[in-house]
BAFI-423655 format. One record per residue: x, y, z of N, C-alpha, C in turn; residue in one letter. Coordinates in steps of 0.001 Angstrom, whole numbers, plus 500000, padded with zeros to 6 digits. Example, Ala and Ser with C-alpha at 12.3 -4.5 7.8 and 13.67 -1.06 7.14 Angstrom:
residues 2
SITE, nx, ny, nz, cax, cay, caz, cx, cy, cz, residu
SITE, 513190, 494310, 507800, 512300, 495500, 507800, 513200, 496700, 507800, A;
SITE, 512850, 497750, 507080, 513670, 498940, 507140, 512900, 500030, 507870, S;
//
This chain:
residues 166
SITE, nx, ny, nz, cax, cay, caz, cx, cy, cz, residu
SITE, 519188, 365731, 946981, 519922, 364512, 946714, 519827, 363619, 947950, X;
SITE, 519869, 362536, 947752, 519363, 361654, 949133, 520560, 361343, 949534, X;
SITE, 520785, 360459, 950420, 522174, 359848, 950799, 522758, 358488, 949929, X;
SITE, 521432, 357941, 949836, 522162, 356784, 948879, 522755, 357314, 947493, X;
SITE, 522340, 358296, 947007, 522807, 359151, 945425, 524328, 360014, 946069, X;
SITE, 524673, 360377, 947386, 525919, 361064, 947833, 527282, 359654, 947732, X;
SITE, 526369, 359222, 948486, 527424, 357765, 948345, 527746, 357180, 947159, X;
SITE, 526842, 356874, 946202, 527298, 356454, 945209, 528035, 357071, 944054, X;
SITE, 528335, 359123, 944703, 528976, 359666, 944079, 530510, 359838, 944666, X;
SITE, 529927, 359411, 946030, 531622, 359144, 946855, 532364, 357813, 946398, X;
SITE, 531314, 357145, 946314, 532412, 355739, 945923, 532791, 355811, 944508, X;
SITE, 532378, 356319, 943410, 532691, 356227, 942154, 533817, 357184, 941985, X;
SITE, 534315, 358227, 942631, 535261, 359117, 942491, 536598, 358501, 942647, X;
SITE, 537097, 358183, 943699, 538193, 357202, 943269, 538557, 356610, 942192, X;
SITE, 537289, 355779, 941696, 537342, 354672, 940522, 537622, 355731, 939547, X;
SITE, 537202, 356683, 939233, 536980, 357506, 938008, 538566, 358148, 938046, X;
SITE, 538779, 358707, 939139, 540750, 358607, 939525, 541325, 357601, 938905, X;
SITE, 540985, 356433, 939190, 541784, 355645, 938868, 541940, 355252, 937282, X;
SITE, 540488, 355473, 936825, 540452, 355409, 935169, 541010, 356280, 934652, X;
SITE, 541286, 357235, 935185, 541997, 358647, 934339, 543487, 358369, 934243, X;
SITE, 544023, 357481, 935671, 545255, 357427, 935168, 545601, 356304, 934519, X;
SITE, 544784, 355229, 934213, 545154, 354058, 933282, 544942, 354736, 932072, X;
SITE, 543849, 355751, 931390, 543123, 355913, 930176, 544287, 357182, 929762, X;
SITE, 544668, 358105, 930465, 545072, 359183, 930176, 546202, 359208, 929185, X;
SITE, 547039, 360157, 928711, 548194, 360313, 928045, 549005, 360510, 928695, X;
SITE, 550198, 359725, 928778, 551533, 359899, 929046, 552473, 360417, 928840, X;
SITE, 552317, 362064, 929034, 552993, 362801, 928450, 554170, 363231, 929717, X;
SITE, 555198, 363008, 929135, 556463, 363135, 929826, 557690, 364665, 929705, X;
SITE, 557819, 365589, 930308, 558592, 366503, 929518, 559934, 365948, 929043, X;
SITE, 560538, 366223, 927971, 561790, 365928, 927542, 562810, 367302, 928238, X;
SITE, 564228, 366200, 928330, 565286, 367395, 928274, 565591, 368185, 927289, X;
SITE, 566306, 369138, 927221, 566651, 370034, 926805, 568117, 369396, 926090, X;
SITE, 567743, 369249, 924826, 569177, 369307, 924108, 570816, 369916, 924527, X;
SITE, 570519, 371466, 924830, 571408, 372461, 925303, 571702, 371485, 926391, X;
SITE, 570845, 371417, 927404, 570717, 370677, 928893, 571741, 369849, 929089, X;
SITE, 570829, 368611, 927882, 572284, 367349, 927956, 573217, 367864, 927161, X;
SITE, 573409, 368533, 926475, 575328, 368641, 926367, 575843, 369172, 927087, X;
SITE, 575511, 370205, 928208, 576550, 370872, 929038, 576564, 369840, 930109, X;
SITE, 575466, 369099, 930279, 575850, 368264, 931385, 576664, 366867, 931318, X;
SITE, 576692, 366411, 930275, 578056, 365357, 929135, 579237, 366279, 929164, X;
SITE, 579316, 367587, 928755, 580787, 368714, 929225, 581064, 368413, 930418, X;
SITE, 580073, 369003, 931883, 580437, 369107, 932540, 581104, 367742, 933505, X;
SITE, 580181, 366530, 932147, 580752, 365193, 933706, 582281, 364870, 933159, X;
SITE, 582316, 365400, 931721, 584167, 365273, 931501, 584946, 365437, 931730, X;
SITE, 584576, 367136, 932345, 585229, 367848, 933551, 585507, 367423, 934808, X;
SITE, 584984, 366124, 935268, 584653, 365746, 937086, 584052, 366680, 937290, X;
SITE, 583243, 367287, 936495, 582394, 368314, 937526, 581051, 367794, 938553, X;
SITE, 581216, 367865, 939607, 579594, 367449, 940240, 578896, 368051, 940861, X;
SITE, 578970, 369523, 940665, 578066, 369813, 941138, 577285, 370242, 940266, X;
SITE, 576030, 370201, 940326, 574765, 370416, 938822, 573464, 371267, 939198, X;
SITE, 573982, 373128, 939290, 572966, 373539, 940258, 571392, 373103, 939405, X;
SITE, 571453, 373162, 938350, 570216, 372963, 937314, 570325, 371603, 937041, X;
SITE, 570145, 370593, 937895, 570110, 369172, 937610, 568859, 368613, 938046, X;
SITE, 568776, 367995, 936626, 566915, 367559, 936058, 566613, 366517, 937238, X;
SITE, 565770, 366741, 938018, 564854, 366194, 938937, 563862, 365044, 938486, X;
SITE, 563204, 365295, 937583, 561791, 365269, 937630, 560708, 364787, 937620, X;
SITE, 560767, 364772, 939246, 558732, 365231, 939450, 558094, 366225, 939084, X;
SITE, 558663, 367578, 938726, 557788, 368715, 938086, 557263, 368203, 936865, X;
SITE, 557944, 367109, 936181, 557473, 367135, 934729, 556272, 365861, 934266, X;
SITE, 555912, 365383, 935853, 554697, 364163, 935842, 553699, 365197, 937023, X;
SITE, 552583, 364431, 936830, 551358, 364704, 937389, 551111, 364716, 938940, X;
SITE, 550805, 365117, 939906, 550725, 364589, 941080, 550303, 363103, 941717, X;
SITE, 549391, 361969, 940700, 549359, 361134, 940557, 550100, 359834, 940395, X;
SITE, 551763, 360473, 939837, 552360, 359849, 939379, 553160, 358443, 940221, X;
SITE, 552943, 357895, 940108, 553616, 356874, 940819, 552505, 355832, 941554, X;
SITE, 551214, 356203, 941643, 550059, 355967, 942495, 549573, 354678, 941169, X;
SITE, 549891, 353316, 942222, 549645, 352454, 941115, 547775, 352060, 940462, X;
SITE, 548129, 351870, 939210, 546635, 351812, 938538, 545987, 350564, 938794, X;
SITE, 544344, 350315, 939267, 543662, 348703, 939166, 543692, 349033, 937434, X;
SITE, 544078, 348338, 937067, 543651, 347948, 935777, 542497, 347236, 935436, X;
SITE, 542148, 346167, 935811, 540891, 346081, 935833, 539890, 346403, 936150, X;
SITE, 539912, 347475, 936982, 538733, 348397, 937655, 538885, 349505, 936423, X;
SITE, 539698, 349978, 936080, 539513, 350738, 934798, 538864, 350356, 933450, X;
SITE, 539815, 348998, 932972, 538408, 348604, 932431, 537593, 347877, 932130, X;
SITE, 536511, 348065, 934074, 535722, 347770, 933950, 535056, 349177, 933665, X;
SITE, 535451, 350312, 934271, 534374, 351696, 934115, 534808, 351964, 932676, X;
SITE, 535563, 351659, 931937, 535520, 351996, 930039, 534594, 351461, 929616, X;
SITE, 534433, 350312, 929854, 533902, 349174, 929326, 532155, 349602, 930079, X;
SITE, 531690, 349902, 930836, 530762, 350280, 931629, 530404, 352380, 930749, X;
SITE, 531293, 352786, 930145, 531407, 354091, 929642, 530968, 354103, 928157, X;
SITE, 531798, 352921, 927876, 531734, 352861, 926461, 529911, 352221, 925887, X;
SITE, 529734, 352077, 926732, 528218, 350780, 926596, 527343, 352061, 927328, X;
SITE, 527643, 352909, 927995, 526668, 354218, 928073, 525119, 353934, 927433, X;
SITE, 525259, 354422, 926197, 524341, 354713, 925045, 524318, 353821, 923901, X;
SITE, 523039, 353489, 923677, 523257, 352574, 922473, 522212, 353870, 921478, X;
SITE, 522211, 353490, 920332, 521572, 354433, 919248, 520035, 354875, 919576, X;
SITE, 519197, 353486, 920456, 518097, 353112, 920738, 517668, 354486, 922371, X;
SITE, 519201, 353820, 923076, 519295, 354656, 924329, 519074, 356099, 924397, X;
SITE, 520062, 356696, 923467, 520901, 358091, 923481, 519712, 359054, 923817, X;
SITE, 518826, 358883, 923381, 518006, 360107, 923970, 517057, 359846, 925079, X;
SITE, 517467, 359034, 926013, 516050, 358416, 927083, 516852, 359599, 927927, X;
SITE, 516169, 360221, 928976, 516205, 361080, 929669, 517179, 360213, 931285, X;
SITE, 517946, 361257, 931759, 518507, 360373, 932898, 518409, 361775, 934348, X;
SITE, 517801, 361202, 935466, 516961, 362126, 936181, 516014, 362969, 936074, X;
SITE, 516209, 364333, 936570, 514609, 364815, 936646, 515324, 366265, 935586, X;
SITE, 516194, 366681, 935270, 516549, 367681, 935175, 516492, 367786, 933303, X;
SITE, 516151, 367401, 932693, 516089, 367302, 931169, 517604, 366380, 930436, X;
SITE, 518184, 366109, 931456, 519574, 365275, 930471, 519753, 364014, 929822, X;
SITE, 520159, 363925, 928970, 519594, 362877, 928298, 520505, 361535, 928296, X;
SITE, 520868, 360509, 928136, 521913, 359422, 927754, 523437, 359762, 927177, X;
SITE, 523120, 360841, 925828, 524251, 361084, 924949, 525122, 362193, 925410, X;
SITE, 524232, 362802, 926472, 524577, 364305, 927419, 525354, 363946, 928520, X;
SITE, 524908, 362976, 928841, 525672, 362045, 930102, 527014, 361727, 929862, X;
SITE, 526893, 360843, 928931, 528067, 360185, 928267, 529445, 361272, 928089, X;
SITE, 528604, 362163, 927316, 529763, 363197, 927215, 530344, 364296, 928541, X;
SITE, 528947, 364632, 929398, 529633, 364719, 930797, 530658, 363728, 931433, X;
SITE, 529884, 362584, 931243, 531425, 361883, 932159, 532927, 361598, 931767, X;
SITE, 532784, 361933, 930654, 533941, 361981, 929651, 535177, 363252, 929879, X;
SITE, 534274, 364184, 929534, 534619, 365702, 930315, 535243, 365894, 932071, X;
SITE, 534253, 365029, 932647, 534566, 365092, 933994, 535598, 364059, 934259, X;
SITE, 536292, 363067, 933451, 537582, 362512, 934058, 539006, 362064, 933002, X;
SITE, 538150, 363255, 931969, 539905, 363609, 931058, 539756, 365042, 930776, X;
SITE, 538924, 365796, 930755, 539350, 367316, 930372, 539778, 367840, 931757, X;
SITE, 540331, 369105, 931460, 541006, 369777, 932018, 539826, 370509, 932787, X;
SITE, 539759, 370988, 934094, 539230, 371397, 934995, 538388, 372943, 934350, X;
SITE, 537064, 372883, 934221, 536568, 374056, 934007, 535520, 373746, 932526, X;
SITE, 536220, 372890, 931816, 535833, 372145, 929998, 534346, 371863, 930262, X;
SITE, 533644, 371168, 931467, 532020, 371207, 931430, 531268, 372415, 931048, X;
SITE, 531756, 373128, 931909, 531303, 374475, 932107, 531195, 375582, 930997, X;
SITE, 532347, 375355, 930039, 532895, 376067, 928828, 531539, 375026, 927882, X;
SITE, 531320, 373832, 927980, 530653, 373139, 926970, 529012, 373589, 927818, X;
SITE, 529056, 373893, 928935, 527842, 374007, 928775, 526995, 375209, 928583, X;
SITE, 528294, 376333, 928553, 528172, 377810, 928485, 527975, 377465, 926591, X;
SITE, 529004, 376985, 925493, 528771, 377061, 924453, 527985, 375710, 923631, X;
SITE, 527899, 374784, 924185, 527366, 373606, 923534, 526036, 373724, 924472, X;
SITE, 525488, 373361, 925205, 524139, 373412, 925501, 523517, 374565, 925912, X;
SITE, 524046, 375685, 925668, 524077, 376789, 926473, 522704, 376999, 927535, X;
SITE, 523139, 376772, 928855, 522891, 376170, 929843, 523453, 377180, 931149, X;
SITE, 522378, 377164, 932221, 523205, 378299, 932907, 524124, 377643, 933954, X;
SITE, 525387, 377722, 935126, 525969, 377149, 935530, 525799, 376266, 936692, X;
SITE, 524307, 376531, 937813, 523539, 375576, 938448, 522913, 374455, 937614, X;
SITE, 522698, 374525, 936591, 521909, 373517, 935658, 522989, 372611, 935967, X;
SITE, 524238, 372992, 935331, 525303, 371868, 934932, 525828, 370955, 935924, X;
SITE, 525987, 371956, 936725, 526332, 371180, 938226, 525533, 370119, 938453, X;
SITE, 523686, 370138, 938159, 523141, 369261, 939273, 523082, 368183, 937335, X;
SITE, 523375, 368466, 936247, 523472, 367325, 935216, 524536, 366998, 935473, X;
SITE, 525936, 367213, 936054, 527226, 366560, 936462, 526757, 365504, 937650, X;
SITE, 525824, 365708, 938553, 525451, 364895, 939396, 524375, 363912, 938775, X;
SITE, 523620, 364279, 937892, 523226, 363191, 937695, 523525, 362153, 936460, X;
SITE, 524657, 362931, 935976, 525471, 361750, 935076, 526271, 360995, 935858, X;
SITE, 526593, 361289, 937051, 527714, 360719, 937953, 526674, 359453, 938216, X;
SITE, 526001, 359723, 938726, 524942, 359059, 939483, 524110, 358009, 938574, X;
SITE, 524325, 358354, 937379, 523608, 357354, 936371, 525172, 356241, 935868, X;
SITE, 525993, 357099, 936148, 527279, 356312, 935562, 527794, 355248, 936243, X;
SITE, 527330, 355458, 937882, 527656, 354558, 938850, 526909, 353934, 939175, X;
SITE, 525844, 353980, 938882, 524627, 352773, 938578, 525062, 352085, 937737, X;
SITE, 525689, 352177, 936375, 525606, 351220, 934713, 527239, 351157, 935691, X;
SITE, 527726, 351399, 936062, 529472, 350411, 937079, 528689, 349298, 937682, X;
SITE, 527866, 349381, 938496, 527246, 348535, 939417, 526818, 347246, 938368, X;
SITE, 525622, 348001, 937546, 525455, 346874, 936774, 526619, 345920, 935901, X;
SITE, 527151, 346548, 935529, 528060, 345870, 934924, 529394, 344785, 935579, X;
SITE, 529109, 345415, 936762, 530039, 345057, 937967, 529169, 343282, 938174, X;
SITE, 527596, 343449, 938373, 527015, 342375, 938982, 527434, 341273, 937304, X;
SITE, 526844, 341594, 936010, 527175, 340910, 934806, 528682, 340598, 934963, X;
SITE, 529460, 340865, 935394, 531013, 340467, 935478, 530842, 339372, 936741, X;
SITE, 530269, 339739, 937809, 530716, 338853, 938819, 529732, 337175, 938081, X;
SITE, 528479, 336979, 937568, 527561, 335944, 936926, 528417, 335244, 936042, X;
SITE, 528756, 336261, 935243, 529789, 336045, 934345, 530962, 335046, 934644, X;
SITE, 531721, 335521, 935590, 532833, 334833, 936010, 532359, 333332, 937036, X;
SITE, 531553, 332877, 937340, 530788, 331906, 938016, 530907, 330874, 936823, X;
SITE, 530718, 331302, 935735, 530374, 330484, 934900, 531421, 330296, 933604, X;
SITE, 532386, 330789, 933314, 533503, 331461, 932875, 534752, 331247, 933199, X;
SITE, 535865, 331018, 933235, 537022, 330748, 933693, 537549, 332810, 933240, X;
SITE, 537232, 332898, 932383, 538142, 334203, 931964, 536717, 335123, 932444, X;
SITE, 537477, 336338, 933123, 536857, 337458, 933226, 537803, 338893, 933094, X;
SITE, 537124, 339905, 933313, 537506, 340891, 933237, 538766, 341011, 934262, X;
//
C-alpha cells in the first residue's frame, strides 16, 4: 500500500465516524416501569436518596453527545449511494478480484454493522479466506474515498454556480 492510499484511509475514517452517527439508529434504553413507580413512591415519601437512580450514559453509545457535520454525512451517503450504477456493479476495484457491488456492500458493513459482520459475510457470502478480506476492506475504503473526493470536487463546481448546495 503506498502512502498516498494510507492517507486517504486515515482521512476518510473520521468522516465514516461521523456518517455512522448521523445515519445510525437511535436507540435509547427505556426505564423500567417497576423503576418509575417506586421512584414516584419514593419522592412522596421525601425520600432522596436513590441508590439505583437512572443515570444514563450506560444506555447511549460512547459517541454520544459528539456533535454530527451533517453535511459531511450527506455528502459520504450521497457519494455511497451513487457507488454502483447497474452499468458499474461489476467493474473490478483494485488488484485483488473485488468488484463495485462488493465494495458497496463492504463499506456498508464497515460503518453500520456490528464489529466482526465483514468477516462472518466473507466467511459465508463470498467465502473468502480472512487476509483476502482485510486487503478488499482496504480497497473498498480506498475506492470509497476516491468517489468522496470526487463528489466533494462536483459539489464545490456546483456551488460556484448555484446558490444552494449540499
Amino acid at each position: 500500500m503506498t502512502e498516498t492510499e494510507k492517507q486517504l484511509i486515515e482521512n476518510i475514517h473520521p468522516r465514516i465516524k461521523n456518517w455512522r452517527r448521523a445515519y445510525r439508529d437511535k436507540n435509547i434504553k427505556n426505564i423500567s416501569i417497576t423503576y418509575a413507580a417506586m421512584r414516584a413512591l419514593a419522592e412522596t415519601r421525601d425520600k432522596t436518596d436513590f441508590s439505583e437512580d437512572y443515570t444514563g450514559p450506560e444506555d447511549r453509545s460512547d459517541d454520544y453527545g459528539i456533535e454530527v457535520d451533517q453535511t459531511d454525512a450527506d455528502l459520504l451517503n450521497l457519494a455511497w449511494q451513487n457507488l454502483s450504477t447497474p452499468d458499474t456493479e461489476m467493474l473490478s476495484v483494485g488488484t485483488h478480484g473485488l468488484n463495485v457491488r462488493t465494495a458497496k456492500l463492504i463499506i456498508l458493513l464497515y460503518t453500520f454493522a456490528p464489529e466482526g459482520a465483514i468477516r462472518r459475510a466473507a466467511r459465508t457470502i463470498w467465502k473468502i479466506r480472512r487476509q483476502d478480506i482485510d486487503v478488499w476492506t482496504k480497497d473498498a475504503l480506498i475506492f470509497f474515498a476516491l468517489r468522496v473526493r470526487f463528489f466533494e470536487r462536483i459539489n464545490k463546481k456546483d456551488c460556484k454556480h448555484k446558490q444552494k448546495c449540499i
